[in-house]
N, C-alpha and C positions, 0 to 999 in steps of 0.2 A: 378567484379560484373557487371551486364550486367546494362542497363539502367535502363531496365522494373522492376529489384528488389529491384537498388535504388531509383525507386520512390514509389513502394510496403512501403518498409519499411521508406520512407517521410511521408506517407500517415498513417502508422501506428503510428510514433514518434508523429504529430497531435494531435492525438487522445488520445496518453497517455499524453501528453501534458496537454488534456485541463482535463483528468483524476485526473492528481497530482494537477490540480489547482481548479479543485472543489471538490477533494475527499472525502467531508464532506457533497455533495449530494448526493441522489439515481443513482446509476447507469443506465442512459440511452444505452442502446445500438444503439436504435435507431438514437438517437441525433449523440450517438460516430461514426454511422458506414457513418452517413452525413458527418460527417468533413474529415471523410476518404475517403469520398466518392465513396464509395462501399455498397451491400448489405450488411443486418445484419449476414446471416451465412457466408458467405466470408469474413466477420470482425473479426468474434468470428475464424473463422478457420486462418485466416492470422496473428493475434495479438496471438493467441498460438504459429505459426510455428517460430513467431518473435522473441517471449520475454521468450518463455518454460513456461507459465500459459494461462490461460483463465485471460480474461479484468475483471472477477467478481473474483479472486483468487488476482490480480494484484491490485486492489482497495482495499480486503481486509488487503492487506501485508501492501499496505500501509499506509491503517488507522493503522495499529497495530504499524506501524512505530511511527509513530506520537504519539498516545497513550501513548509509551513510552518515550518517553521525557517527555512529560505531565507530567507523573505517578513518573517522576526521579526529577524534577527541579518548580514542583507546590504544593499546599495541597490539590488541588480540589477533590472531591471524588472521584469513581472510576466510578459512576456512571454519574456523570457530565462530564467527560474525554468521556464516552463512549456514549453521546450525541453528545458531541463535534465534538469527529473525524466520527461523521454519521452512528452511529450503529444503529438502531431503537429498539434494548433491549439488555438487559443486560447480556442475559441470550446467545444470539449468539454473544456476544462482545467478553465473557467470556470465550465460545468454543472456539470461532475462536482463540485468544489471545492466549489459551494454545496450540492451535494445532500447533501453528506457532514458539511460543519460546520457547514451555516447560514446562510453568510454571504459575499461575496465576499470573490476574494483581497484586492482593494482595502481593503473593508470590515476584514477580519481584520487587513494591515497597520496600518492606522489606529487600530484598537484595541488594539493590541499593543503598538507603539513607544513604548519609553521607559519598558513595564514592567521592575521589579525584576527580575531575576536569581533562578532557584527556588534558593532553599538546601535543596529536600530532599535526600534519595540521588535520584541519578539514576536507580533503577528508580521508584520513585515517580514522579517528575516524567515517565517518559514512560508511564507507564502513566496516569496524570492527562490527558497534552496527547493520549493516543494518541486520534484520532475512533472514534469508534463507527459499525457499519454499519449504519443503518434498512433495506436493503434486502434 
């Protein structure tokens, strides 16, 4: 890998970086594509060629990440979950949630509760529960 791409892609870890660590704020791009320090369309196009989504595809997987634990391991409703992990309604929570796993949050709770506790290593088990992006 030449120099020029591993610092491309330092530039883009960054940015997801500071993504997974507030991903229960509005996505800025603009902020994002500062820390990358790059333009914003050169962001949006360089953090696709990087990661196989868009940074707003990328944020929503992984609020839905998060969501699910919530939804598996609390009673909070489903609509306090979907505050939580920075949805701004319930109704694109609710979309996005089933585009991404399948299934409603409802549905996913109901199926979940009162499963067994994973005893693999925990890089396993979240690379197991982690969703997959079809889009």
């Amino acid at each position: 890998m030449s120099g020029a791409a591993e610092d491309s892609n330092r530039r883009m870890l960054r940015a997801r970086d500071a993504m997974d660590r507030g991903y229960a704020e509005p996505l800025d791009i603009p902020a994002l594509a500062r820390i990358a320090h790059v333009s914003e369309a050169y962001f949006i196009r360089t953090f696709r060629a990087t990661f196989g989504e868009t940074p707003h595809r990328y944020l929503q997987r992984r609020r839905v990440e998060r969501s699910m634990r919530l939804l598996r391991e609390t009673d909070r409703s489903v609509t306090e979950i979907c505050f939580e992990v920075g949805f701004a309604s319930l109704g694109t929570f609710s979309r996005t949630f089933r585009d991404i796993i399948g299934e409603s949050p409802t549905e996913f709770r109901r199926r979940t509760v009162g499963l067994p506790a994973i005893t693999a290593p925990s890089c396993f088990a979240k690379a197991w529960m982690r969703p997959s992006s079809l889009s």
